[in-house]
N, C-alpha and C positions, 0 to 999 in steps of 0.2 A: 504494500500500500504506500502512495504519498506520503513523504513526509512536507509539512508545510510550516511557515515559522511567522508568527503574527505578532507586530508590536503591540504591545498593551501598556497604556500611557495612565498614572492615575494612582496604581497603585501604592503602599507606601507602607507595607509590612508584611510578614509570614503568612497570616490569615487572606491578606486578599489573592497571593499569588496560589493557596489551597483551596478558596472560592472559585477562583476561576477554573483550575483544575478540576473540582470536583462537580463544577458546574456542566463545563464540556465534556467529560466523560458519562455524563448521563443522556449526551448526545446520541440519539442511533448512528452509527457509521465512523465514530470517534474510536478508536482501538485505543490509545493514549492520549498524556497530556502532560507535559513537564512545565509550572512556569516559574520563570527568574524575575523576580522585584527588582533586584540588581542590574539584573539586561534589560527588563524590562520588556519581557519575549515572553511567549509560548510557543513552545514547540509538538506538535502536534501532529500523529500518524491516523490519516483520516484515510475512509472508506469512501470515495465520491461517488460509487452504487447510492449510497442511505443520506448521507448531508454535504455541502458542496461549502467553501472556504465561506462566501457571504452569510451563511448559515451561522457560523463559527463565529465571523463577526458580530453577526445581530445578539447572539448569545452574551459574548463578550460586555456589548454597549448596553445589556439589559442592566445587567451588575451596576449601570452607570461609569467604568471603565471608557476610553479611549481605545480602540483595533483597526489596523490595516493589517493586511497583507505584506510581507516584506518580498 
Protein backbone atom coordinates (compact mmCIF):
# COMPACT_ATOMS: atom_id res chain seq x y z
CA UNK A 1 0.00 0.00 0.00
CA UNK A 2 0.90 3.83 -0.36
CA UNK A 3 2.75 5.37 1.94
CA UNK A 4 1.66 9.15 2.00
CA UNK A 5 3.07 11.91 4.58
CA UNK A 6 0.75 14.84 5.46
CA UNK A 7 1.68 18.03 7.31
CA UNK A 8 -0.36 18.64 10.33
CA UNK A 9 0.20 22.22 11.45
CA UNK A 10 -1.47 23.07 15.17
CA UNK A 11 -0.43 20.64 17.17
CA UNK A 12 1.51 21.34 20.36
CA UNK A 13 1.88 18.09 22.49
CA UNK A 14 1.94 14.17 22.93
CA UNK A 15 -1.89 13.82 23.16
CA UNK A 16 -2.65 15.71 19.82
CA UNK A 17 -0.18 13.82 17.70
CA UNK A 18 -2.18 10.30 19.53
CA UNK A 19 -5.41 12.10 18.42
CA UNK A 20 -4.75 12.22 15.21
CA UNK A 21 -3.29 8.93 15.14
CA UNK A 22 -5.91 7.37 16.67
CA UNK A 23 -8.39 9.36 14.81
CA UNK A 24 -7.00 8.13 11.29
CA UNK A 25 -6.63 4.67 12.03
CA UNK A 26 -10.25 4.26 12.63
CA UNK A 27 -10.38 5.27 9.07
CA UNK A 28 -11.53 2.22 6.71
CA UNK A 29 -8.56 1.92 4.20
CA UNK A 30 -5.87 3.55 7.00
CA UNK A 31 -3.53 0.23 7.72
CA UNK A 32 -1.35 2.92 9.98
CA UNK A 33 -0.50 6.09 11.27
CA UNK A 34 2.62 7.60 12.82
CA UNK A 35 2.43 11.34 13.98
CA UNK A 36 5.54 13.65 14.99
CA UNK A 37 4.48 17.10 16.87
CA UNK A 38 8.14 17.66 16.34
CA UNK A 39 7.83 17.31 12.39
CA UNK A 40 4.83 18.07 12.58
CA UNK A 41 3.87 15.14 9.88
CA UNK A 42 1.81 12.19 9.69
CA UNK A 43 2.85 9.48 8.03
CA UNK A 44 0.45 7.22 6.91
CA UNK A 45 0.05 3.77 4.99
CA UNK A 46 -3.27 4.04 3.35
CA UNK A 47 -5.49 1.68 1.26
CA UNK A 48 -6.98 4.05 -1.74
CA UNK A 49 -9.55 1.00 -2.43
CA UNK A 50 -11.41 2.38 1.02
CA UNK A 51 -10.23 6.25 1.74
CA UNK A 52 -8.40 8.48 -0.64
CA UNK A 53 -5.47 11.25 1.00
CA UNK A 54 -8.44 14.33 0.95
CA UNK A 55 -10.32 11.91 3.08
CA UNK A 56 -7.22 11.83 5.42
CA UNK A 57 -7.31 15.55 5.32
CA UNK A 58 -10.81 16.24 6.18
CA UNK A 59 -10.36 13.95 9.18
CA UNK A 60 -7.37 15.63 10.16
CA UNK A 61 -9.11 19.40 9.93
CA UNK A 62 -12.13 18.00 11.87
CA UNK A 63 -9.66 17.74 15.15
CA UNK A 64 -9.51 21.48 14.19
CA UNK A 65 -5.61 20.73 13.02
CA UNK A 66 -4.18 22.21 9.93
CA UNK A 67 -3.32 19.20 6.73
CA UNK A 68 -1.90 19.03 3.39
CA UNK A 69 -0.40 16.74 1.49
CA UNK A 70 3.29 16.89 1.32
Amino acid sequence: MPIFTFRVEGMHCGSCSLLVDDTLEDLPGVLSSQTSVKKQQSTVDLDLTHTSPEQVVTAIAELGYTASLV
